[in-house]
N, C-alpha and C positions, 0 to 999 in steps of 0.2 A: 252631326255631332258638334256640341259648340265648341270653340275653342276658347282660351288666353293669352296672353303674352309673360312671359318672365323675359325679366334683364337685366343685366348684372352681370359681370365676370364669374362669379363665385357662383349665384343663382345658376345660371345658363349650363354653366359647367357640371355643378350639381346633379340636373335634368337628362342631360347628355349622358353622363355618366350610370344615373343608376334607372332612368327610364327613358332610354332613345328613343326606342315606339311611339312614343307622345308628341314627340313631336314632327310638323308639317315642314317645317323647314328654316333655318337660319339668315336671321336679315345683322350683316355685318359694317360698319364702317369702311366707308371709301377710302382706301391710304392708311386706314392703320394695318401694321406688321409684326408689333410687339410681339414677345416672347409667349405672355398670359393668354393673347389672343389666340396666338399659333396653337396653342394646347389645345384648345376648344375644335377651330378648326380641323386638327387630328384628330380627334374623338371621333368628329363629324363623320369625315372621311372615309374612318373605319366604318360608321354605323350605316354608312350610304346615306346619309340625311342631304338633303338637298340644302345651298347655300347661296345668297342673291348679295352682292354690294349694294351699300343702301348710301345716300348722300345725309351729313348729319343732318341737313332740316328735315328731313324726311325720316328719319329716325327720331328728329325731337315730337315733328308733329307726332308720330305713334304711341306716343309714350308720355303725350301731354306736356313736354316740359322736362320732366324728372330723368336721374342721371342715368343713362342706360350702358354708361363704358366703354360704347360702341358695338354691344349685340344686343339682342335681342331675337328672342326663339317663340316662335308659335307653334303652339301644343296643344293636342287635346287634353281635355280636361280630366284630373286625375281620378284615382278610385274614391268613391263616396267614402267617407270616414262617419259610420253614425254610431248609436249606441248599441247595437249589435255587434257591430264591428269590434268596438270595445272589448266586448265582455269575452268573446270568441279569443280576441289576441291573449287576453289574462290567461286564459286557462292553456293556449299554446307554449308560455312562458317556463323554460327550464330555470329561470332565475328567480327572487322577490321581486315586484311590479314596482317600478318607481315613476311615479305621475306626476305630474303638473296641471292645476286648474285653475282656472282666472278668472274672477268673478266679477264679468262686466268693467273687463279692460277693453275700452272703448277707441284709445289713439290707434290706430294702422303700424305707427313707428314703434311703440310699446312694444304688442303683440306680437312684430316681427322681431325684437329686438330679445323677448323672453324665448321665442321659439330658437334663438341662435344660442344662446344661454344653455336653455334644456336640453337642445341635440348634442351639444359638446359634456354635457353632464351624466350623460347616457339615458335620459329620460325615456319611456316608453311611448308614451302617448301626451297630447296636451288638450283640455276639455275645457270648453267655455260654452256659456249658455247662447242657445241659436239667436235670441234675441239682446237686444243694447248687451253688444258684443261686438267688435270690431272683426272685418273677416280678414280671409287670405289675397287680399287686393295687391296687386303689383307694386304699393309704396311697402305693403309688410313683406310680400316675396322678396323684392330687393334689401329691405334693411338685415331680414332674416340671413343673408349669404348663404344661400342652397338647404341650411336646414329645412324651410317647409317642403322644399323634394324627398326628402327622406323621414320625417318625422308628421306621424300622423295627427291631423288637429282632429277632434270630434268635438262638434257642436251640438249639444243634445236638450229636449226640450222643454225638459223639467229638471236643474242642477240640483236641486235640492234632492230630488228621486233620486236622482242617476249617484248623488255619495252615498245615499242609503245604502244600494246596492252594492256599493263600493265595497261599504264596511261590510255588508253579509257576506262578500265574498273574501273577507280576510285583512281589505284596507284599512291601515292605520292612517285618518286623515290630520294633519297637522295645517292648521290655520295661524298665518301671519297677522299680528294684532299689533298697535305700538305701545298698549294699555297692559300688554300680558305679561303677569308675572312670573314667566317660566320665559329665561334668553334659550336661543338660538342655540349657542352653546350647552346647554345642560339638558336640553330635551332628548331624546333618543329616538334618532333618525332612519335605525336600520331597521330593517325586513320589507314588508310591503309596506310600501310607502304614499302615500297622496300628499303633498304641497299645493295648501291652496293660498292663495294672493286675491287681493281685493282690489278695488278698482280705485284709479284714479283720483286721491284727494276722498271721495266717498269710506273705502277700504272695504270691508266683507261686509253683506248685506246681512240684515239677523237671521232668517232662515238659514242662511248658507255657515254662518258661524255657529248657530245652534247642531248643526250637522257635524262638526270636526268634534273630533275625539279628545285634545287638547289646542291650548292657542301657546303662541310663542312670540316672543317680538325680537328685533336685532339692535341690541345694545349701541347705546349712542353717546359719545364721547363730548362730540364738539357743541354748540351751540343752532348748528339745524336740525329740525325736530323729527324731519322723515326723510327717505330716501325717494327718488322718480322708484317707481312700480318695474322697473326694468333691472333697474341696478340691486334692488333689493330682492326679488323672486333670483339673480345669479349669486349672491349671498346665502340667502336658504340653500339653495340647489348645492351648491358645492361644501357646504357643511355637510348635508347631507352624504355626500360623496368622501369626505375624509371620512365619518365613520363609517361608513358601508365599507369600503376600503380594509379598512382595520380589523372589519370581522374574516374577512377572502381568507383560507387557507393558504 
């Protein structure tokens, strides 16, 4: 079975925490003691996971360079997230479905940076097309901070199909646009919900905009015309979230 590497403080911990089985065993910093560390290491401990001191150049070669904190965990590679998967989880669902789709978010740091966004948002699922789409690469595990351990990406192979589907099973897709004349604020974000975001400078492609239900844009004050793709998919999301909120008994 192939493996991965995650690393990160947060990542690592993550992994340990809600999938120990996955992984092969823990390469740690030589002389670090920290408190953050210790945590992980206990985790470990409990879960019998085997653990090796690693010297940092030999921790930097592993990881190309990039910051790994001082751990770094090889795993096997998680459960397949495909468009089956999907549809099976919706219908598991005691609550409205609330989604996240990225429509050819391309950066690694983006990608990991919305999936940190949407698991703190309560998102269910995050779907991006299998192609020019950025994947689950170790710079977006590490930026994510343990969200991609727990929040399922699915990459499927036709996005324009897979929102069809969406909507016939009851999703209300809302597409982020800077041209729409419905803000952020006035659109109605509760029940099943889809948030879809465009990509980089590009924004929503026309099939995939042709697919949303309404478009919405987030009101802008100052004198810059857009937000990074990261900071405005966690703007949608947690509006979202105020009124979802509002409706809860």
């Amino acid at each position: 079975m192939k493996s991965e590497l995650v690393f990160g403080l947060h990542a690592v911990q993550a992994v340990v925490k809600s999938a120990p089985q996955r992984i092969r065993k823990l390469m740690l910093l030589t002389g670090r003691e920290d408190q953050k560390l210790a945590k992980i290491v206990a985790f470990a401990e409990r879960e019998g996971i085997a653990m090796e001191r690693w010297s940092r150049t030999k921790l930097d070669q592993l990881v190309d360079g990039e910051n790994h904190q001082g751990v770094v965990a090889e795993c096997d590679r998680g459960e397949l997230h495909d468009e089956a998967f999907l549809f099976r989880m919706l219908e598991s669902l005691s609550v409205p479905p609330f989604l996240l789709i990225l429509d050819g978010v391309t950066d690694p740091h983006n990608l990991g940076a919305c999936m940190r966004s949407a698991e703190a948002a309560g998102v269910h699922a995050v779907i991006v097309p299998k192609d020019n789409s950025a994947s689950l690469t170790t710079v977006a595990r590490k930026v994510a901070c343990g969200a991609a351990e727990v929040l399922p990406l699915v990459p499927v192979t036709n996005l324009a199909r897979c929102l069809k589907k969406l909507q016939e099973a009851g999703v209300w897709l809302q597409g982020a646009a800077g041209e729409a004349a419905v803000d952020l604020y006035q659109a109605d974000l509760k029940g099943p919900l889809g948030i879809v975001m465009g990509a980089e400078g590009d924004g929503l492609r026309r099939l995939t905009r042709e697919c949303c239900d309404g478009l919405i844009s987030i009101p802008m004050a100052g004198e810059v015309s857009s937000l990074n793709v990261s900071v405005a998919t966690g703007v949608c999301l947690f509006e979202a979230v105020r009124q979802r909120r509002a409706v809860k008994p």
